[in-house]
Short mmCIF file of the C-alpha atoms (twelve columns), coordinates in Angstrom:
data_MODEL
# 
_entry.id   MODEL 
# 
loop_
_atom_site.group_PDB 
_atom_site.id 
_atom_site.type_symbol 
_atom_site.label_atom_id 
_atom_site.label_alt_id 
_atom_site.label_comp_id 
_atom_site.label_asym_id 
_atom_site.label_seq_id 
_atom_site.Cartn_x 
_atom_site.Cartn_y 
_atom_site.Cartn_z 
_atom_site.pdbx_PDB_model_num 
ATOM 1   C CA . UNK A 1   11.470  15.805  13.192  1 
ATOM 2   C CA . UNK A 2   9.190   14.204  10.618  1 
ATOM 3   C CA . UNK A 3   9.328   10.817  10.192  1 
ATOM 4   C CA . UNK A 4   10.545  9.599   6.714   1 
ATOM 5   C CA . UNK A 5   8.561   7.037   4.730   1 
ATOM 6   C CA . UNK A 6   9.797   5.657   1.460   1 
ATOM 7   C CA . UNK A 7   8.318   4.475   -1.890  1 
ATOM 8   C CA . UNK A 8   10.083  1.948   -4.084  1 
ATOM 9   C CA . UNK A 9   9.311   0.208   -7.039  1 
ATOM 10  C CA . UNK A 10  8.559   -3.500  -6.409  1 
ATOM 11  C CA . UNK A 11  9.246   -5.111  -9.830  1 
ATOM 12  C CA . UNK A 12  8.181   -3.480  -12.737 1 
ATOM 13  C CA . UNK A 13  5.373   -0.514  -11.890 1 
ATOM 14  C CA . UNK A 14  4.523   0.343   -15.420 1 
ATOM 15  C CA . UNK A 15  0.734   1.446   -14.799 1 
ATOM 16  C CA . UNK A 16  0.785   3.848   -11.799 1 
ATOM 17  C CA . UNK A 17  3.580   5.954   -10.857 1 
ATOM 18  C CA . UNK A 18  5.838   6.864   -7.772  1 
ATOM 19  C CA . UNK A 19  5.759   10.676  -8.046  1 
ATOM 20  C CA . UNK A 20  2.055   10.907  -7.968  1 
ATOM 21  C CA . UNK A 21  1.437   8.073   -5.238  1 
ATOM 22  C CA . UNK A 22  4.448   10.133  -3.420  1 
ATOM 23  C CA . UNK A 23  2.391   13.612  -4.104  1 
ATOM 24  C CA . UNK A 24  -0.957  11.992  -2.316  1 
ATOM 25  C CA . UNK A 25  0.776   10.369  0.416   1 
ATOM 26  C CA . UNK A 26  2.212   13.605  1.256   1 
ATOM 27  C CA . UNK A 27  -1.153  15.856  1.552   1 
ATOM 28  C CA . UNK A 28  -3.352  13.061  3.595   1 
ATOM 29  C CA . UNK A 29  0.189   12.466  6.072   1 
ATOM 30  C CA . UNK A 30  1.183   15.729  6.343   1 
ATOM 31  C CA . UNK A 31  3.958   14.296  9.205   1 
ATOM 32  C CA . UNK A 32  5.435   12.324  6.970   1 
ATOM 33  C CA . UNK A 33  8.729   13.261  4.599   1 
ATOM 34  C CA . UNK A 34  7.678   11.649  1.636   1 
ATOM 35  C CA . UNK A 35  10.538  9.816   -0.382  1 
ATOM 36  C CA . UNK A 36  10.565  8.682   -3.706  1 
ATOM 37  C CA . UNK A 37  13.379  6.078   -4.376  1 
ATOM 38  C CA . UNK A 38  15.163  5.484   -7.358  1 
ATOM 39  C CA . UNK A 39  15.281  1.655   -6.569  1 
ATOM 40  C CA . UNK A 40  13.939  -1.380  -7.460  1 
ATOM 41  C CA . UNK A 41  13.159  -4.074  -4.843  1 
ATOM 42  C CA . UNK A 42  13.370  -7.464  -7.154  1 
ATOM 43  C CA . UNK A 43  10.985  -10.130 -5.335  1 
ATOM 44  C CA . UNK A 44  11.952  -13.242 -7.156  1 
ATOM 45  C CA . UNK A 45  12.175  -15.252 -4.115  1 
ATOM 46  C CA . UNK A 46  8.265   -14.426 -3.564  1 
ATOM 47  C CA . UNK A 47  7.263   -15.739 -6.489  1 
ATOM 48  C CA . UNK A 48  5.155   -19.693 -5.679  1 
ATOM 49  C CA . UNK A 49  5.002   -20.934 -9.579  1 
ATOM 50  C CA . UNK A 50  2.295   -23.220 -8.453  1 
ATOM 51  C CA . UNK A 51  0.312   -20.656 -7.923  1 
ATOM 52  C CA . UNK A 52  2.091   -18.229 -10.652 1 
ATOM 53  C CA . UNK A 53  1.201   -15.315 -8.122  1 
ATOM 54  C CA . UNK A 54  3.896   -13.484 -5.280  1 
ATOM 55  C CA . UNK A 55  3.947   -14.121 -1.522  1 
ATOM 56  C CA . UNK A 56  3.210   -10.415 -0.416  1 
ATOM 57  C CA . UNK A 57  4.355   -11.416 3.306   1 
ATOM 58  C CA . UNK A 58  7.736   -12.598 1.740   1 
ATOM 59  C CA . UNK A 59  7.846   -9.014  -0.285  1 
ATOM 60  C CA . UNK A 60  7.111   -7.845  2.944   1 
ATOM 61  C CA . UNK A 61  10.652  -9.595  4.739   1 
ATOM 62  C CA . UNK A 62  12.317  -8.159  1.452   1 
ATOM 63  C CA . UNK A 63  11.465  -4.880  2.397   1 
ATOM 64  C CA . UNK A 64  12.448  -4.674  5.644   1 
ATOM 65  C CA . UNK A 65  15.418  -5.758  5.112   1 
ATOM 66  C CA . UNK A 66  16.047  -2.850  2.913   1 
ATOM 67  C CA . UNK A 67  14.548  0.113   5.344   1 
ATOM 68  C CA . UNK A 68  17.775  1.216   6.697   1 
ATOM 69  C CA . UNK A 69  19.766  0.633   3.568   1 
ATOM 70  C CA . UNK A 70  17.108  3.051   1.973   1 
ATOM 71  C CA . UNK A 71  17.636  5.820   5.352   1 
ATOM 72  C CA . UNK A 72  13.695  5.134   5.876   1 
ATOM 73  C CA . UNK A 73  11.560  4.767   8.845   1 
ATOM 74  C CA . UNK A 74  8.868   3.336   6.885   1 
ATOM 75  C CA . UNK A 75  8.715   1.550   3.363   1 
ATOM 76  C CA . UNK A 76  5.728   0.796   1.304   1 
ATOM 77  C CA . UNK A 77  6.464   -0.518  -2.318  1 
ATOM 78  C CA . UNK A 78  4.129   -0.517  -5.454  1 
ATOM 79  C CA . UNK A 79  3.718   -3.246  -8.321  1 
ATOM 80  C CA . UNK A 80  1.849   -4.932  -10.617 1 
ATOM 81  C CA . UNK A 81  2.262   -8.043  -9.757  1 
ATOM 82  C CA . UNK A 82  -0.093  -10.407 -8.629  1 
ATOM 83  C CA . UNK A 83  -0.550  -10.862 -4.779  1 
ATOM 84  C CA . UNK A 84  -1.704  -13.410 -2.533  1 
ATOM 85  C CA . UNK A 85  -1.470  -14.720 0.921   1 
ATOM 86  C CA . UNK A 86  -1.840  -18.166 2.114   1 
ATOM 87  C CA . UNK A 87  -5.914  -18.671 2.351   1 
ATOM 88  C CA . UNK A 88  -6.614  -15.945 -0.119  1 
ATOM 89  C CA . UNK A 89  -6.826  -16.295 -3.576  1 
ATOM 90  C CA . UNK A 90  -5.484  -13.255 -3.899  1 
ATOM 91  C CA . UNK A 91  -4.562  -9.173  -2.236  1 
ATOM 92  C CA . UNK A 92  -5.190  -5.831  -3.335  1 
ATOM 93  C CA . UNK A 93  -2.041  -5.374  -0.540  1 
ATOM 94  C CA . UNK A 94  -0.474  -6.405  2.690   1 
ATOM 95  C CA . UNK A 95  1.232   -4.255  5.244   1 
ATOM 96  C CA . UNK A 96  3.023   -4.855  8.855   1 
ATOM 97  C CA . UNK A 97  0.306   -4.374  11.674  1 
ATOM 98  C CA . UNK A 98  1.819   -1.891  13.175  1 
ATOM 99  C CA . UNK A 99  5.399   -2.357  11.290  1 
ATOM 100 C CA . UNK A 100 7.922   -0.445  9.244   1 
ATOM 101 C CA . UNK A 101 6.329   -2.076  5.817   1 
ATOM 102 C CA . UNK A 102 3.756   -2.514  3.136   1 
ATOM 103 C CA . UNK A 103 2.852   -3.131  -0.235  1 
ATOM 104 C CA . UNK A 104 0.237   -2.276  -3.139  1 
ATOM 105 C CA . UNK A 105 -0.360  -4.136  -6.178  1 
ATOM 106 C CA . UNK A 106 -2.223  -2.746  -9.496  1 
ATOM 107 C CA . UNK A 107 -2.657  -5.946  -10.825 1 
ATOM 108 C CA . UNK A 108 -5.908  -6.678  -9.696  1 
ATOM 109 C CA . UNK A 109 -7.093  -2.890  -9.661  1 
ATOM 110 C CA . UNK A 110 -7.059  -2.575  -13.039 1 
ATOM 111 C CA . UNK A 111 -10.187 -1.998  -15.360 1 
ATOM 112 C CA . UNK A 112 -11.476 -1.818  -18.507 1 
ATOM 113 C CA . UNK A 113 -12.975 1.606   -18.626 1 
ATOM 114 C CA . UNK A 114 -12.291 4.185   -20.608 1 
ATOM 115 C CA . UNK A 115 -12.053 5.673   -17.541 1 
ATOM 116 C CA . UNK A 116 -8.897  3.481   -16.837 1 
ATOM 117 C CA . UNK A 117 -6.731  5.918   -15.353 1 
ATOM 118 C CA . UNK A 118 -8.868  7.795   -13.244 1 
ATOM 119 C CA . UNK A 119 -9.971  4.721   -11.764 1 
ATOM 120 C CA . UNK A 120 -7.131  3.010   -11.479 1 
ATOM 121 C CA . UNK A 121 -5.772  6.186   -9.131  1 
ATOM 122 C CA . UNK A 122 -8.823  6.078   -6.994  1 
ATOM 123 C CA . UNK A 123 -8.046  2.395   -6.466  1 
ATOM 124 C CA . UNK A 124 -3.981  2.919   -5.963  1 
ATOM 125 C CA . UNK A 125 -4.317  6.221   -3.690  1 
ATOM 126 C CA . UNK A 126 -7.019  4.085   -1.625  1 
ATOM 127 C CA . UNK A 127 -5.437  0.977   -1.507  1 
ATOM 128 C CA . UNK A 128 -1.937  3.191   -0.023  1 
ATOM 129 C CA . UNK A 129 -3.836  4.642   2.592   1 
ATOM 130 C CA . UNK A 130 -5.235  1.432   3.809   1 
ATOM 131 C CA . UNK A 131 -1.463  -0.290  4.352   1 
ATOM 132 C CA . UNK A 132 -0.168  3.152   5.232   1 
ATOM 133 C CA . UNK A 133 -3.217  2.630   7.810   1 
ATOM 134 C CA . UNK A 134 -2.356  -0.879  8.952   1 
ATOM 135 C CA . UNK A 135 1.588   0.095   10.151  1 
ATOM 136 C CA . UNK A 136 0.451   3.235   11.829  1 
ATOM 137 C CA . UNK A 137 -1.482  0.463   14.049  1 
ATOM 138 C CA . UNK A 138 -4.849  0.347   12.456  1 
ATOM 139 C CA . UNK A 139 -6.782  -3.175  12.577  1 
ATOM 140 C CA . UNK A 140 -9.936  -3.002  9.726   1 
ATOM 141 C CA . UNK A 141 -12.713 -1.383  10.264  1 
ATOM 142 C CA . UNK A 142 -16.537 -2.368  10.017  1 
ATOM 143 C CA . UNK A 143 -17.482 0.686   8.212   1 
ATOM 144 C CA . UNK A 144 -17.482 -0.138  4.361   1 
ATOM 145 C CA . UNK A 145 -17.328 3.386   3.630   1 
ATOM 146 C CA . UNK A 146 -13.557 4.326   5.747   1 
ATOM 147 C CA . UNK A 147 -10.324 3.228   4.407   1 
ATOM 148 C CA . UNK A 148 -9.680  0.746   6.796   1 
ATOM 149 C CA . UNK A 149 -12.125 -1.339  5.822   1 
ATOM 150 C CA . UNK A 150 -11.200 -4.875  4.362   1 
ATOM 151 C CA . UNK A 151 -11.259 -5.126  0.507   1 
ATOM 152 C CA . UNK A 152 -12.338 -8.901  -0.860  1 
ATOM 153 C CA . UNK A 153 -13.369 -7.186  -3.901  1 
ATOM 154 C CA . UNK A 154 -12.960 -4.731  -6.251  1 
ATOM 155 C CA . UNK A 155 -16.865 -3.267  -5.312  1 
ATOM 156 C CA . UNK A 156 -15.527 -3.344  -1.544  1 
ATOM 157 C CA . UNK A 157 -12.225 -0.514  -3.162  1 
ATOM 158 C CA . UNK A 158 -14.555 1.463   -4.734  1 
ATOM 159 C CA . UNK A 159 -17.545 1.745   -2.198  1 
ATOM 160 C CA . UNK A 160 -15.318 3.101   0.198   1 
ATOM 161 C CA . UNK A 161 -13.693 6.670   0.821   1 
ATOM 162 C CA . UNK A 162 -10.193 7.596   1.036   1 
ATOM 163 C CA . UNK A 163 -11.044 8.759   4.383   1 
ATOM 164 C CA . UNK A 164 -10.403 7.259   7.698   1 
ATOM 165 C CA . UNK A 165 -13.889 7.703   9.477   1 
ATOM 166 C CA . UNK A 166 -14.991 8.575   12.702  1 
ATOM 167 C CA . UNK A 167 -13.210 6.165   14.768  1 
ATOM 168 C CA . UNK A 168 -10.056 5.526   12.740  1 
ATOM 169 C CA . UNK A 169 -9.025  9.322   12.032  1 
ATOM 170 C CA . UNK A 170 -8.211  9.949   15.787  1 
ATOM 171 C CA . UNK A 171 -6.112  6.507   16.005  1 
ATOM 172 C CA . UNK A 172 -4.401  7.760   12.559  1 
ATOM 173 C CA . UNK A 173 -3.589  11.607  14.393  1 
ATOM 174 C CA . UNK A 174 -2.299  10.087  17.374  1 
ATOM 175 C CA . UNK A 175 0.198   8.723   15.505  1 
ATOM 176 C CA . UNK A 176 1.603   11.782  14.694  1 
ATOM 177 C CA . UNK A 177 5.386   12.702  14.950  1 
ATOM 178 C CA . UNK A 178 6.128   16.257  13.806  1 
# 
């Protein structure tokens, strides 16, 4: 029995979408059942207009709250809103350590390139696997170039692989349920 994991919408997601985040997911978590919802998790409570950024840890509470009303084990939700949590100016993402939940946000993955969307993908699919990652269990890892390894900066994303590395891939596969 493969365990289901959802994606949802947090907000609007105008610049990345579901179906190919869903697509990815899918091939590197094989185990997984892949869902694409047709919802939209509205975070307005997360929003600190001080700050004029959203609470990802209070996203996260919003989510789990909906992970059996979506028939998910799991739940990780994409935006494009700006992230942050207490202590940080700011996060590429958040996710339960291990936990049911996570999040990724584009705003702050974005570029100027004419490369845009090609980069902005890297950045997304990487950015997935690193919550995905974090509530399978994973802490961060010291190697800049695996997945797990902690982002302060957009150099730190693109340095590193989409790969969990020597030490993190056999924590990921014994997390296996098929």
């Amino acid at each position: 029995m493969s365990e289901k994991l959802g994606l949802t919408q947090v907000s609007a997601v105008s610049d990345y979408s579901l179906s190919a985040l869903r697509e990815y997911i899918s091939s590197k978590f094989p185990w997984f059942a892949v869902k694409e919802l047709n919802t939209t998790v509205h975070p307005d409570e997360a929003y600190n207009s001080i700050r004029k950024q959203y609470h990802s840890t209070r996203i996260l509470a919003l989510l789990e709250s909906h992970v059996q009303a979506f028939k998910v084990d799991r739940l990780l939700g994409l935006t494009d809103l700006d992230l942050y949590v207490p202590g940080m100016n700011f996060v590429f993402g958040e996710a339960r350590l291990p936990g049911r939940v996570g999040v990724v946000s584009t705003y702050r993955l974005r570029t100027k390139s004419p490369r845009y969307g090609e980069i902005l993908e890297e950045r997304v699919l990487k950015e997935a696997v690193h919550e995905i990652g974090h509530m399978l269990g994973l802490k961060h890892c010291l190697n800049d170039f695996c997945v797990m390894y902690f982002s302060e900066s957009l150099s730190d994303t693109d340095r590193k692989m989409a790969e969990f590395c020597k030490i993190c891939n056999p924590k990921v596969e014994m997390t296996r349920v098929e």
